[in-house]
Every structure is written in C-alpha cells, then in structure tokens.
N, C-alpha and C positions, 0 to 999 in steps of 0.2 A: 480936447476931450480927455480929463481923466479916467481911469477905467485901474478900477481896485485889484489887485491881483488877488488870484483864488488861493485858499489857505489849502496845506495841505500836501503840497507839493514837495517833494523832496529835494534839499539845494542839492544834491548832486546831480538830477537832473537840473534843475536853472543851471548849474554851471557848467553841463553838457550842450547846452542851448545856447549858450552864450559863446562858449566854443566854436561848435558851429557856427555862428553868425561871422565871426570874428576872420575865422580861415575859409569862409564860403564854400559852407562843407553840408549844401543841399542837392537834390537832385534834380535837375530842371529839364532835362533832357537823357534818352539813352540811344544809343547804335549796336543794337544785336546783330549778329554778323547768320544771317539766315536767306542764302541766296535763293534764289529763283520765288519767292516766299512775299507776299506782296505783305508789307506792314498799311492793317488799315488805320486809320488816323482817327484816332479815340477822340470822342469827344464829340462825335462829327452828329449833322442837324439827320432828323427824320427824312423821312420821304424816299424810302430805298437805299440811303447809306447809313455810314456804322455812326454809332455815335458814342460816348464817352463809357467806357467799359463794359457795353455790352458786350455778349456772346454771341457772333450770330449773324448772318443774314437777315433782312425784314421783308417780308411779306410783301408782292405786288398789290399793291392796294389802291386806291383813290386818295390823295393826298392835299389836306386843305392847304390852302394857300393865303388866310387873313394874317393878321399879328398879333399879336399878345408877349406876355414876358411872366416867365411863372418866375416860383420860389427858386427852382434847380438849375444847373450850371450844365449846359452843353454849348456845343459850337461845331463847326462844319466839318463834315465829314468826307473821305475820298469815294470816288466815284469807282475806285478800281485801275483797272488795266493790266494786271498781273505780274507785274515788276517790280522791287523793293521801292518804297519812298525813303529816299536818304534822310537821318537824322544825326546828330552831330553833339555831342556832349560836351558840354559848357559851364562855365561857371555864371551867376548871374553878374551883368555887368557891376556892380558893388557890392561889397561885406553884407548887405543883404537888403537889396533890392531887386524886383522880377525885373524878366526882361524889359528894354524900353520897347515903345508900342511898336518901332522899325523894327527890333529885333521878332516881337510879336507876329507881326504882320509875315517875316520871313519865315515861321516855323510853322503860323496857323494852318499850310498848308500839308504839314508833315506831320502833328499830331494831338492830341485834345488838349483839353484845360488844365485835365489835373493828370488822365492817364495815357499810355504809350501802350499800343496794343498789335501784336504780330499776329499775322494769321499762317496759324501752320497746317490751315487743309482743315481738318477735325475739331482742332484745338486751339487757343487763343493763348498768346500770353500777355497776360494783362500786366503792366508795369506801373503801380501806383509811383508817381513822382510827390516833390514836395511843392510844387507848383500851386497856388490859394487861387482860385476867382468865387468871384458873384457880378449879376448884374450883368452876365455875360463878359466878362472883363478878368484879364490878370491882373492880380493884383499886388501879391505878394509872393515869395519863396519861404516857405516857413519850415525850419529844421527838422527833423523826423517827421516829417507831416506821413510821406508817406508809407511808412514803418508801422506807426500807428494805425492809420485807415486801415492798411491789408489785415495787420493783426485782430483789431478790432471787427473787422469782416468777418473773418474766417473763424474769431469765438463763437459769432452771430449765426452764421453758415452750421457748424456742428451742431447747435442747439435749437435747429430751427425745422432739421429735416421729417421730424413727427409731422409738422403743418403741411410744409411744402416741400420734396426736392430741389437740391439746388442745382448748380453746371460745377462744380467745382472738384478739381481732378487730384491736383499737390498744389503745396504752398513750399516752394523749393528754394525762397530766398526771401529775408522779413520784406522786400517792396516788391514780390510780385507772385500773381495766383494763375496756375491755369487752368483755364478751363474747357469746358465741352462748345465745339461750335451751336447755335440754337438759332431758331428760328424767332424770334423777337419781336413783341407785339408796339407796333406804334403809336404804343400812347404809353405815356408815363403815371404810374398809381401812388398818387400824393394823399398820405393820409395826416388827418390833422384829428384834435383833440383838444384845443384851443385856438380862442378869436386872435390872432396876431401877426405877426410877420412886417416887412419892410421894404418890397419891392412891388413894381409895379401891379403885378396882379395877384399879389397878396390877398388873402380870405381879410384879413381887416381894411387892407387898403379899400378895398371893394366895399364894406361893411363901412365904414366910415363914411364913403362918398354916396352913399343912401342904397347899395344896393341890397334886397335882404333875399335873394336867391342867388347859388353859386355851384356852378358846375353839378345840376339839379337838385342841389341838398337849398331847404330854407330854411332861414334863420328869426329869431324873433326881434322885434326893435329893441332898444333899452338896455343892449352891450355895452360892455369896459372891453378896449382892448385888455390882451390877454387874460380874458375870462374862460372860463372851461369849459366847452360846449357840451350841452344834454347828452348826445352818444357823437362818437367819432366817425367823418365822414370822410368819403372818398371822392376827392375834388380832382378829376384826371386833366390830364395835356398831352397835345401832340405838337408835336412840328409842325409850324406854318412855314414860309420861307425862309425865314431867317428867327422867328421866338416861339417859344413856349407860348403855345395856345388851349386858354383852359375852354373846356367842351364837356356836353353834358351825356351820359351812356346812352341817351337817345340819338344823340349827331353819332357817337362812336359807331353803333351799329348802322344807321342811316349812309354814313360816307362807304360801309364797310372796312373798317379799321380791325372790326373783330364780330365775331358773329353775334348772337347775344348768349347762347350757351358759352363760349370762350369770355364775355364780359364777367357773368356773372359766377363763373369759377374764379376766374382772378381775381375781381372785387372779393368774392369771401377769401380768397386764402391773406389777400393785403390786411383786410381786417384782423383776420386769424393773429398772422406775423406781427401785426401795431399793437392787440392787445395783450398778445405773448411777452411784447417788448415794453409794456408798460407796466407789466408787473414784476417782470425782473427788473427792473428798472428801479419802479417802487421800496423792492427788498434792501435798496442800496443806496436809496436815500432821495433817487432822482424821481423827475417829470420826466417822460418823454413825449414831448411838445408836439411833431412832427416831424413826418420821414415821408420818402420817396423810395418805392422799388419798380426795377427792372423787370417783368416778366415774362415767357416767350415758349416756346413747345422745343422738345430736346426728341430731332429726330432719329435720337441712337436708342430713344424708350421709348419708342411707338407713337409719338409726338406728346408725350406727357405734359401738362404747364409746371414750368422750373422756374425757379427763381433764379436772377445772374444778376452780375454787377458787383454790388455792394449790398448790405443790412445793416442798418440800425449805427451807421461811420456819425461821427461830429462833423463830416462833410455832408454828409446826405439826411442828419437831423438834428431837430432846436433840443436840447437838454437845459432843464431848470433844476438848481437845487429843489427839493421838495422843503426842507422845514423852514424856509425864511417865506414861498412863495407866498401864500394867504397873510400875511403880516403886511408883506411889501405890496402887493395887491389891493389890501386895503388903504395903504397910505398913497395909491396913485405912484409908487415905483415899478419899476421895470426889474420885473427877475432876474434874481443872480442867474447868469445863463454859464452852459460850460459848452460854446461852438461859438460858432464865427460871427455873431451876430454884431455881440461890440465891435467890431471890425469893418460892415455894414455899414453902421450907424457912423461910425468915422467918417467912412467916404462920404456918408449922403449928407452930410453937415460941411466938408471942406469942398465939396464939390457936385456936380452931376453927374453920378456914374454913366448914365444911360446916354448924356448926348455930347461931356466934355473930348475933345479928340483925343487930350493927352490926362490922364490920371498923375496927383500928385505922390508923390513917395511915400508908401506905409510908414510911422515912426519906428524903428526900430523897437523902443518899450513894448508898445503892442504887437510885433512881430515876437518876440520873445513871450508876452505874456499867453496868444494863441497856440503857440508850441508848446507851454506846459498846462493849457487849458485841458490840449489835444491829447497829452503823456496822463493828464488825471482822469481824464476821463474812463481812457484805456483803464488805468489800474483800478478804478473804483470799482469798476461794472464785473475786470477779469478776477479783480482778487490777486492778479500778479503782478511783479515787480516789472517794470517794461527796460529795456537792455536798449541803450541808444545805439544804432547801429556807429561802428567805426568809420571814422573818417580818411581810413587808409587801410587796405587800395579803392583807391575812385568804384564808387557804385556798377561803372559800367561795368569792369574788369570782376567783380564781384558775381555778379548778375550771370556773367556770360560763363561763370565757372559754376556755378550753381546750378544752371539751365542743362550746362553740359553730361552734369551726373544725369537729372531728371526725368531730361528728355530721349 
C-alpha cells in the first residue's frame, strides 16, 4: 500500500524523523521515581478504573457488560492497591518497531496504549508517550508522536476554556500535562461530522451493513461513505468488558452512567468544542472529520463538568485536507487525511487487527510518513514551528527534571 507523502513538511523535520528512527530515539515507556504514589495504568478499560489519560476516579455506577469496538484507543486499566506499578524505560526492540506482543503483554499491566499516568493524590501526571495503537492494539512507535499530541492539546486546551473548563494545571515538559484529579463520566463523547471511518463499529461500517440508526442519531439511505452529514452528531461509548460499546443517551441514563441533566450538559459543551474545532480548523484549510472527548465533574470547582484528557490531537481525530475533499469525493477517492488512518488501512489490508495474535511490522516509510503527518498538522493548525524534542538525555531523565521544578 502506497500512501503519498503530504507536501508541505519541512526536510529538517523528515530528517529529525528519520534520526530518530535510526537511533531509536522514541519514547515507549517512563519510571517517575514518586514513592508511596500509586502510578495508575492509563489507558485502562471503564467500569471503575482509570483509563487512558483521564483525570480522575469514575463514578460508582452500573456497568454494561456486552461488546462492541468503537473508533477510540483504550485498554485495561489498574484496579489500585496504593503501591507504585513498576515501569521500566526501554528502547523499542528495533530502529523502529513497537514492542513485540510478549513485551506487550508484560507492560499491559503497568500502563495504557499511548499514555503513562501517576497519581499524585490531587493531581495526575499524564505522560504522553510515542507509543501508536488502533484496533485496540500497538502498533507502532512513532517519533515525536508524543511531543506533538501534548503540545497540540494544550493549544486546544487554552482556546477552548470560553466553552468548557478544562483539568489542566502546567505543561512542564513537551510529553507531559498535569493535571487536576476529576471525577470522569463513563462514557466516551464521539462526535462525528461525516459518514466514515474503519473499525468495527465505525458510523459507516454500521451504515454500510444496512443499519440507518446509530447510538440514537438516524441517518438517511443513499450515503457515500465519507459524505458530510446534515448536522453533527453525538455517537457515545462506554466500556463493556473488554470494548468500546456504542449506546444510546437513553441506555446512558437508564444503566445510570449519568443523570440526564449531566448527559445533556456534556452533549452540548462536545458539540460546542467539535464546532469550535471545525471552524478553526476551516480557517486553516482543514476538515475536522471526527474526535472524541473525556468529560467528568472537577471536585475542587464544586463539581463543575471539565473537559480532561486530550482535544482536537491527530490521535483522538480524523483531519482531511479541505480543498482537494469535494474533488476527491466525487471521483469515489478517499481524502487526503492528515492522522492515522492510512496506517489503519494498512493493517486491515495485510492482516486482522481484531483477531490476528501476532501483528505484522509497520513499514518504516509509513512510520516516518505519520510522524510528519503528526509534526504538520501541529504546525498548520498552531501557526508554529514545532521543535523536535532531543534525543539526549533519555526522555525519562528529561521528564523527571522537569517535574522536579513543577511539582
């Protein structure tokens, strides 16, 4: 699968990128030295644990238990016990391949997909790594991946607080935010704005396979995938046992996940934020396709609803060039996209993400071509020149000097 590289990008980033790959100068794992301080394991499923850079404890609730597999990337979470989880900083076993599924299997229990999250009581320190999955799977290590996200965040974060408050406290080192501990509602607010996508419970997969109602929005027959839908809707998920279960804000308030004044406050502010983000977006040349936010009550403001996690990251949404889209849409192509998608469509063409045990090896080209997918996107949207973090001294050693002024 060829896949065009996006114009635009400046060789001294590719050849930042290529560096890193070269000297295995990603960051796949961190060990913050914060004793008695339980690190909870980002990334982690619903149902009373933490999951992938929330803020927060989650609400005693009633917890469904079917299956499903949305668009977004989480994975299991620690139950507690109030003792550090030992984690261990590494290189990936090759120039630049993620860990293999054995090494996988030994970390899943120490911390999420993409982030590394310490609980300091109050406060979180959220540790964006360069760690890639979808499909619920790692897939790749991709260079400044998460350099990018934080920073990308945290533009998204200052520009957003008219709509929503966020959790966010400093940003004291480019891969890590901390933030306020919050109370975090369980279900995830997927908002979409076109027919598309590529995983199992995808709004088009669903759409394709004849269904035309989806997490209570309905749709009309006689769609193209990635067509633009009439107004932008909000397709939520919670944790079942182990996926992303999409569910409609009638089962939300029914299971008791959230009340229905708490549903219908965060449904508006996600819409708020998606079409905030759609028109900065617009100014800059892009689509913004689809995202997913974190929402939760911040019980140090009266239980306010805060926004945490991330905004508007090429990890947590579809971006399409806007002036080729209607061109390419007419001729039955697939959008220039600037996030992970070609990367997707990789995997599900050389293999089955969802049920193969072992995943084949990202090509390097496209491990490079998403690292500066991820560096232009940044700079389109910031307007700034993005500064590839150094590859000396080791990120941890970095991190733990940085945290030390901070905190």
């Amino acid at each position: 699968m060829a896949v065009e590289a996006i114009e635009g990008v400046r060789p001294e980033i590719r050849r930042a990128i290529a560096a890193a790959v070269d000297q295995g100068g990603v960051v796949t794992a961190t060990d913050l030295p914060y004793p008695g301080k339980r690190q909870v394991r980002a990334g982690g499923r619903r149902g009373g644990r933490e999951r992938e850079g929330v803020t927060g404890d989650r609400r005693e609730r009633p917890r469904p238990r079917t299956d499903g597999q949305a668009d977004g990337q989480t994975d299991g979470g620690d139950k507690g016990g109030g003792r550090p989880i030992e984690t261990r900083s590494r290189r990936p076993p090759s120039k630049h391949t993620p860990p293999t599924p054995t090494e996988q299997k030994q970390t899943q229990n120490q911390q999420g997909k993409v982030r590394d999250t310490y609980d300091l009581g109050d406060r979180l320190v959220v540790v964006t790594t360069d760690r890639q999955s979808a499909f619920d799977r790692l897939l790749a290590a991709v260079p400044f991946k998460g350099a990018v996200l934080n920073a990308t965040a945290a533009w998204w974060f200052e520009r957003t607080t008219h709509i929503v408050p966020n959790a966010v406290v400093s940003v004291p080192d480019p891969c890590v935010t901390v933030m306020r501990k919050c109370e975090v509602f369980p279900v995830e607010f997927v908002v979409r704005g076109f027919l598309t996508g590529s995983t199992e419970t995808s709004l088009w997969t669903h759409y394709c396979a004849g269904a035309r109602t989806y997490c209570g929005n309905a749709f009309p027959d006689g769609m193209r995938k990635n067509e633009r839908l009439a107004r932008n809707v909000v397709t939520p998920t919670t944790k079942s046992e182990d996926r992303d279960e999409p569910i409609t804000p009638e089962e939300i308030v029914a299971r008791g996940l959230m009340t229905q004044g708490e549903w219908d406050a965060a449904a508006r502010a996600a819409l708020r934020l998606f079409e905030f983000g759609q028109a900065e977006a617009a100014r800059r040349g892009l689509l913004l396709v689809d995202t997913k936010y974190e929402l939760g009550r911040d019980p140090s403001a009266g239980g306010r609803i805060t926004l945490l996690d991330e905004v508007h990251t090429p990890d947590s949404s579809r971006y399409w060039l806007a002036d080729s889209y209607e061109a390419r849409h007419a001729q039955g192509l697939e959008p220039q996209s600037v996030d992970k998608e070609f990367l997707r469509l990789w995997f599900r063409s050389a293999c089955d993400p969802y049920a193969d045990a072992e995943l084949p090896e990202a090509p390097r080209e496209l491990v490079e071509e998403l690292a500066a997918r991820y560096v232009y996107l940044y700079e389109r949207i910031t307007g700034e020149d993005f500064a590839p973090t150094p590859l000396s001294p080791p990120a941890n050693e970095r991190i733990i000097a940085a945290l030390a002024k901070a905190l």
